[in-house]
Backbone as numpy.savetxt, mean C-alpha at the origin, in Angstrom:
# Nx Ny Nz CAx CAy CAz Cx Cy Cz
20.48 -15.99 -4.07 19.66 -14.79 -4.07 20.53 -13.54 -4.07
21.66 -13.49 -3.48 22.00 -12.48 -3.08 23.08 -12.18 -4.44
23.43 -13.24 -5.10 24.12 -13.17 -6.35 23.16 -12.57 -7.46
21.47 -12.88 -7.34 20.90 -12.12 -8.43 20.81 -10.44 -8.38
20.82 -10.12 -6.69 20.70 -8.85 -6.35 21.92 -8.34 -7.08
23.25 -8.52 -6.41 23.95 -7.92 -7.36 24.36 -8.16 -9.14
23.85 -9.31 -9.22 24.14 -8.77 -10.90 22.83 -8.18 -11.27
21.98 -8.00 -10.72 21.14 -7.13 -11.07 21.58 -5.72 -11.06
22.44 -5.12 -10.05 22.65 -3.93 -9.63 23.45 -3.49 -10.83
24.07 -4.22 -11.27 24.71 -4.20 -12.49 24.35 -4.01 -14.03
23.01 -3.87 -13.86 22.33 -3.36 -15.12 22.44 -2.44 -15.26
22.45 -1.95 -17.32 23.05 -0.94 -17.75 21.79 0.19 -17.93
20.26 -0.29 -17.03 19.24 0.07 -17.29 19.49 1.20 -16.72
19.54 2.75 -17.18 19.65 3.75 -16.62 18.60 4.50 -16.05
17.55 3.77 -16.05 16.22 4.78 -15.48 15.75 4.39 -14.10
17.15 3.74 -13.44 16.76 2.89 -12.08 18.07 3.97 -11.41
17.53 4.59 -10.24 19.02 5.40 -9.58 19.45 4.49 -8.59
19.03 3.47 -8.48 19.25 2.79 -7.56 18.74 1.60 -7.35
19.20 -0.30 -6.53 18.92 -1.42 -6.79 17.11 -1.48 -5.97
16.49 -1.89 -6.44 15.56 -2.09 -5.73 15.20 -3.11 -4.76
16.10 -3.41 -3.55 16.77 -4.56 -2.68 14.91 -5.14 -1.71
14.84 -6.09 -1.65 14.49 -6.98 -0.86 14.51 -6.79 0.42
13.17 -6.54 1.19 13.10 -5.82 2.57 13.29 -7.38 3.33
14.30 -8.02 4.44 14.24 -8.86 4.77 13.19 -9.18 6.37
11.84 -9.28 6.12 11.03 -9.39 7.08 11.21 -10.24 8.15
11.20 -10.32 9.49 10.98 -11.66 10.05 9.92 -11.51 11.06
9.57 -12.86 11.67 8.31 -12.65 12.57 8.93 -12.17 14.00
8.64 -11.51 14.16 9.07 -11.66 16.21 8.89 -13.00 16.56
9.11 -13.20 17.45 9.10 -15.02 18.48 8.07 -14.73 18.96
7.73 -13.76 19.50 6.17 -14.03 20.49 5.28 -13.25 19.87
5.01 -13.23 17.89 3.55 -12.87 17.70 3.45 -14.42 16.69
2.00 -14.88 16.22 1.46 -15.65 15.74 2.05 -15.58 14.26
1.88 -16.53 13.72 2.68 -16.85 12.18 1.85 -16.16 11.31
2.45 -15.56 10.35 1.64 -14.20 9.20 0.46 -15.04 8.95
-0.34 -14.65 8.62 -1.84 -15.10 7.66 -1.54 -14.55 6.20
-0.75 -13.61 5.88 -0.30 -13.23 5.01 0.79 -14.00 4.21
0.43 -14.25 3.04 2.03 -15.24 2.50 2.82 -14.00 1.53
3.46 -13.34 1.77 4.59 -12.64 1.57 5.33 -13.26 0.01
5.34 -14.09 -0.29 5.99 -14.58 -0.92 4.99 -14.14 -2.46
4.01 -14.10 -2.07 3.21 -13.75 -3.63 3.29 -12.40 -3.59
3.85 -11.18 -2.91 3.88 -10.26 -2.98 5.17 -9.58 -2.22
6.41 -10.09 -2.01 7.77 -9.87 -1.61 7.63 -8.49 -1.28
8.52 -8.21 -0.34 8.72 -6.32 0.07 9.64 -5.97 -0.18
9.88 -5.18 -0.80 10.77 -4.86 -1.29 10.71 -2.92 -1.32
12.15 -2.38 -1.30 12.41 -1.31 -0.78 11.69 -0.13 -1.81
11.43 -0.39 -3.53 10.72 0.31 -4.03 9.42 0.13 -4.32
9.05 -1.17 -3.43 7.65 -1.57 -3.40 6.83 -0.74 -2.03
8.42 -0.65 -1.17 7.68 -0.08 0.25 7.33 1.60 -0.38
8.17 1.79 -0.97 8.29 3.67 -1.47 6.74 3.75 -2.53
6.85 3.18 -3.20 5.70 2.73 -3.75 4.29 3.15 -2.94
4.14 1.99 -1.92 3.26 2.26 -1.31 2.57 3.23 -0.67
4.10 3.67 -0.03 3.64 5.11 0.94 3.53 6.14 -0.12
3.71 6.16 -1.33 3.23 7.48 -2.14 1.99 7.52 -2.16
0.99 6.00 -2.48 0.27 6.19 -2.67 -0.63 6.18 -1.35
-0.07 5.61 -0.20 -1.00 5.98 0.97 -1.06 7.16 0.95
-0.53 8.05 0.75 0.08 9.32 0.93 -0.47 10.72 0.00
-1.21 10.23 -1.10 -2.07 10.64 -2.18 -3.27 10.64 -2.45
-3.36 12.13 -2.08 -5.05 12.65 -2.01 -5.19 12.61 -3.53
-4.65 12.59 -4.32 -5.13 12.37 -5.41 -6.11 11.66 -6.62
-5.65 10.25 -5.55 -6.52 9.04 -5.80 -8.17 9.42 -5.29
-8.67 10.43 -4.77 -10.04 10.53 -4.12 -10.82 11.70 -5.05
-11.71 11.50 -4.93 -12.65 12.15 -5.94 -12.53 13.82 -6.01
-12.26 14.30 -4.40 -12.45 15.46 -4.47 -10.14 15.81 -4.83
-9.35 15.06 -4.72 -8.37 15.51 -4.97 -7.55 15.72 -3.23
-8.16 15.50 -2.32 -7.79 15.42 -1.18 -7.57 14.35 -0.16
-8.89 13.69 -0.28 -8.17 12.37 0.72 -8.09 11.30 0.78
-6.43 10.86 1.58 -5.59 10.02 1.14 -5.86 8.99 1.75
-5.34 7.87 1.84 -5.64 6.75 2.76 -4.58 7.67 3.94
-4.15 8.23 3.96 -2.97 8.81 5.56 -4.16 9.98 5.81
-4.85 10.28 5.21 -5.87 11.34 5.65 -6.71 10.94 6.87
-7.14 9.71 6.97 -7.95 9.08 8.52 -6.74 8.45 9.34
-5.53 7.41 8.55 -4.66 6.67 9.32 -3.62 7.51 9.91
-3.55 8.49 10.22 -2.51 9.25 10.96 -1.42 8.73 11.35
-0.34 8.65 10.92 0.90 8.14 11.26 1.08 8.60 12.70
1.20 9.80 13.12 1.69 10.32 14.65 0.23 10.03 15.24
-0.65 8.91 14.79 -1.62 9.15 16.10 -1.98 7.49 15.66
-0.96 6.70 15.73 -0.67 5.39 15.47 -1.59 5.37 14.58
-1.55 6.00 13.37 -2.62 5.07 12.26 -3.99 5.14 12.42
-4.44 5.69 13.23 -6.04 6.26 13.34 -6.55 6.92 13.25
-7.73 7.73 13.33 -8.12 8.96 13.11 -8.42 9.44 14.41
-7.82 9.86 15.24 -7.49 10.14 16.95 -8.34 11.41 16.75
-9.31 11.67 18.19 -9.79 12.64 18.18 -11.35 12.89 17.62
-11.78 11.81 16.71 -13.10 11.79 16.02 -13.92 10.46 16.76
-14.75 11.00 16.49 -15.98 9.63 16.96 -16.41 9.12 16.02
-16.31 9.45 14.57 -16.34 8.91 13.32 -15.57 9.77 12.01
-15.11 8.85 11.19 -14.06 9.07 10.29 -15.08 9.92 9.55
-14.25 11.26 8.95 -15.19 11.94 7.63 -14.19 11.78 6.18
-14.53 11.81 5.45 -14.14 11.94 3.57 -14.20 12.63 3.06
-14.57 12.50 1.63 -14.37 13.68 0.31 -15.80 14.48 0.89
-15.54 15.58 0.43 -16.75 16.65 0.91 -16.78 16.65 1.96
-16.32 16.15 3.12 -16.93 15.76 4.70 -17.53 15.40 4.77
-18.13 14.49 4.03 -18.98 13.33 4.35 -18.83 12.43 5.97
-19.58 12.42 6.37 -19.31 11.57 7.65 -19.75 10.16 7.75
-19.05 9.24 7.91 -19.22 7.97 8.60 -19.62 7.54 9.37
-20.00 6.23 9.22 -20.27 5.26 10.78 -19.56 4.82 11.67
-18.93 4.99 11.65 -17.42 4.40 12.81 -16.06 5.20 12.39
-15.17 5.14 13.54 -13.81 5.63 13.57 -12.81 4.65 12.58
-12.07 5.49 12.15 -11.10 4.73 11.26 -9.79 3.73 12.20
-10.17 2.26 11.44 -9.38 0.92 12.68 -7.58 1.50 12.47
-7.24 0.64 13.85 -5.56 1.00 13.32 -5.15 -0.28 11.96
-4.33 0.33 11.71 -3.44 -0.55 10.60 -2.11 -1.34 11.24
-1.66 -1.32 11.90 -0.37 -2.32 12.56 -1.23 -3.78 12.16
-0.35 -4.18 11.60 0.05 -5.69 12.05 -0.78 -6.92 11.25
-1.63 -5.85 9.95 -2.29 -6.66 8.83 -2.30 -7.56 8.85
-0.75 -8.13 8.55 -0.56 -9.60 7.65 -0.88 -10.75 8.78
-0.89 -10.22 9.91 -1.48 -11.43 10.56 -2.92 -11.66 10.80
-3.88 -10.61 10.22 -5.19 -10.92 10.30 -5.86 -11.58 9.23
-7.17 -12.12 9.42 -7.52 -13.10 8.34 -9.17 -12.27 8.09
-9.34 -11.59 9.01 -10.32 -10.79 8.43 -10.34 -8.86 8.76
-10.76 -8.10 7.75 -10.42 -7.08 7.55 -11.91 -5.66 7.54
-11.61 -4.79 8.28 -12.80 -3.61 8.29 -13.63 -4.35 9.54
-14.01 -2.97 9.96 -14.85 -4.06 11.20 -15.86 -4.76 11.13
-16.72 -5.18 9.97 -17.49 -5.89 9.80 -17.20 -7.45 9.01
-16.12 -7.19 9.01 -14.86 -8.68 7.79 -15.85 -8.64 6.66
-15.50 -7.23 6.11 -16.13 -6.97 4.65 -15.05 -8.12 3.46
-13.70 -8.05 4.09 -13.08 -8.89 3.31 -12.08 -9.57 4.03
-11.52 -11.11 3.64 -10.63 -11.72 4.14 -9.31 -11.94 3.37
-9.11 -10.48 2.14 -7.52 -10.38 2.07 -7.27 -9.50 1.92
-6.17 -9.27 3.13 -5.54 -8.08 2.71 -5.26 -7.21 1.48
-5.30 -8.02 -0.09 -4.87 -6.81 -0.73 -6.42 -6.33 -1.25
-7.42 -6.84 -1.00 -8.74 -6.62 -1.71 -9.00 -5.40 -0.78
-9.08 -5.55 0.47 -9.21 -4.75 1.95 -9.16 -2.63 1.04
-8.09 -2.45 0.36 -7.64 -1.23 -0.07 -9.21 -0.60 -0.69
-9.40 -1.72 -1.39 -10.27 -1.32 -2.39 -12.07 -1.05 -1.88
-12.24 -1.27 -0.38 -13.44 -0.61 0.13 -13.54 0.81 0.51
-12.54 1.20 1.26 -12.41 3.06 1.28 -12.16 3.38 0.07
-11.38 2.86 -1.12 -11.11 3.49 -2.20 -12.56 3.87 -3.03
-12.82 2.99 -2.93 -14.63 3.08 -3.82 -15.84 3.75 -2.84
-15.36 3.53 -1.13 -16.54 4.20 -0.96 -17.03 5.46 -1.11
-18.28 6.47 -1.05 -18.61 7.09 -1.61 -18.42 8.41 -0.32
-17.96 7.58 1.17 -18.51 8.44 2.16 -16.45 9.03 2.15
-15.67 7.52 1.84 -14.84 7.55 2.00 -13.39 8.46 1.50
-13.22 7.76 0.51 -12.74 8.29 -0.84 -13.01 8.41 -2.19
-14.15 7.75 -2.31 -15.26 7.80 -3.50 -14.38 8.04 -5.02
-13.32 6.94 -4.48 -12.37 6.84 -6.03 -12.30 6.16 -6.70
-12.49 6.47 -8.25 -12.78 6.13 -9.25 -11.20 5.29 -10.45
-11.40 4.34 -10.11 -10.02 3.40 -11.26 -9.41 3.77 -12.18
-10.37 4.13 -13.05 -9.92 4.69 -14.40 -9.31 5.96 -14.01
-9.45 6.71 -13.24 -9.53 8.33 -13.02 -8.03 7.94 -12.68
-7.68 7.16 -11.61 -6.56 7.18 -10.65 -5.79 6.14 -11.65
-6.13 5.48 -12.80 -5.22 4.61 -13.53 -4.95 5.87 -14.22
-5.73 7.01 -14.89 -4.80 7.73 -16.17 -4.18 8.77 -15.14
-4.16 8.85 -14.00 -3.30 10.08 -13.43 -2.18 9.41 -12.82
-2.17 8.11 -12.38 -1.02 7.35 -12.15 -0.01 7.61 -13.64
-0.53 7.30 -14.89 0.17 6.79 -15.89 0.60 7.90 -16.46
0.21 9.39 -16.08 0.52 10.49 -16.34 2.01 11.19 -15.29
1.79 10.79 -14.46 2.84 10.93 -13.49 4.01 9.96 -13.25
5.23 10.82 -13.44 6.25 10.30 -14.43 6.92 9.66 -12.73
6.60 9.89 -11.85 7.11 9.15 -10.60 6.69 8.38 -10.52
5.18 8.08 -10.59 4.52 6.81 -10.60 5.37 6.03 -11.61
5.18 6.22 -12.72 5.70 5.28 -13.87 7.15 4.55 -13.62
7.97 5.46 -13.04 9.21 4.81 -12.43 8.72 3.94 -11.32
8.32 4.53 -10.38 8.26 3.29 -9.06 7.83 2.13 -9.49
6.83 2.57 -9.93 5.70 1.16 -10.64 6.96 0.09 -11.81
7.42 0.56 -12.36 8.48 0.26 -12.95 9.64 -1.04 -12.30
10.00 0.37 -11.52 11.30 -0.19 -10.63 10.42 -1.52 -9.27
9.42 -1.56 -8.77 9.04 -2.21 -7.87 8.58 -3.60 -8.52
7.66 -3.32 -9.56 7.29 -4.74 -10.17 8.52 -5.40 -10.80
9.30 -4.90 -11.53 10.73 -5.58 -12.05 11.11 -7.04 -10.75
11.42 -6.16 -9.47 12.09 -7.21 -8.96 11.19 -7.78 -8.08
9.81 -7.67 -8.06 9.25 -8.72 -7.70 8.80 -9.73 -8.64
8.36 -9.46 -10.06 8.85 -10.35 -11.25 10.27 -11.51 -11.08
11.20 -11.15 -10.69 12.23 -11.49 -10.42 11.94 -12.62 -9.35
12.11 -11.77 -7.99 11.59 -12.55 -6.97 10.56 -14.27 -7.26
9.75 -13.77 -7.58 8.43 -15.08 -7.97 9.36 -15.46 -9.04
10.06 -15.64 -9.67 10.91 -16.72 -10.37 11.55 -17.25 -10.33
12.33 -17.15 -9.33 13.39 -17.72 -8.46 12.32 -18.46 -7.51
11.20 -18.11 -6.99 10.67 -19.14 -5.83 9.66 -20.05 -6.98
C-alpha cells in the first residue's frame, strides 16, 4: 500500500498540488466495532477536505445560505445549542433540535425517527427537506461543476479512492 502511495505521488499529473494520502482510522478499545464499513468509502485526506467544503456550503440550499454547519455548530459540539428547534431556508422552523453528529459510523440507524439506516443516504433528508435546506440536485450538481474547486477536490478525492477499492 504504501508503495502505491508513493508512486502515485510521483505522477506527472499537474493539477494535483499535493498526494491525496489515506486517513489511517482506528477504533478506540473501549467503543463498539463501526456499523460503518469504511472500506467502500476509504478516508482519505482530500475526501476529508472535500467534505467539510461541502458541510460548509450554504450554497447547496435553496435560499443560498444554509449549510449543513448552519444547525451542526462545530464550537457547540455539532448542534444547534441554544434553540428548542432547528430553523432553515427562509426561517422556516422545525420540529425538533438539530441531533449531534459524533460518532456516525457506529450507528445503524439515523435522524430521530430512523428515517434511514445508512449513513450515506442520512445527508440526503435535510438536503431535500423543504423546512431544512430545501435543496435541489440538479441546482447543486451545475454549481458544483461550475466551481473550479469543486472540480479539483472531486477530482483529486475520487482518484484515490478508485485506487483504494482496487487494491482491496
Amino acid at each position: 500500500m504504501l508503495f502505491i502511495v508513493v508512486f502515485w505521488s510521483c505522477s506527472k499529473d499537474s493539477s494535483e498540488e499535493y498526494q491525496n494520502i489515506p486517513i489511517d482510522f482506528k477504533v478506540p478499545s473501549n467503543f463498539p466495532p463501526l456499523a460503518y464499513n469504511l472500506a467502500t468509502n476509504p478516508i482519505t485526506e482530500k475526501g476529508f477536505e472535500l467534505g467539510k467544503k461541502l458541510f460548509y456550503d450554504g450554497r447547496l440550499s435553496s435560499d443560498g445560505l444554509i449549510s449543513c454547519g448552519f444547525c451542526h455548530i462545530q464550537k457547540d459540539a455539532f448542534t444547534h445549542h441554544g434553540h428548542s428547534i432547528s430553523h432553515g431556508v427562509n426561517n422556516a422552523m422545525g420540529t425538533r433540535n438539530t441531533p449531534p453528529i459524533q460518532n456516525l459510523a457506529f450507528q445503524t440507524t439515523f435522524m430521530y425517527d430512523g428515517a434511514t439506516s445508512h449513513l450515506e443516504l442520512q445527508p440526503i433528508i435535510p438536503f431535500t427537506s423543504s423546512i431544512e435546506m430545501n435543496g435541489n440536485f440538479p441546482n447543486a450538481i451545475v454549481m458544483m461543476q461550475s466551481d473550479t474547486s469543486y472540480q479539483k477536490l472531486f477530482a483529486q478525492a475520487l482518484r484515490m479512492v478508485k485506487l483504494i477499492l482496487k487494491i482491496c
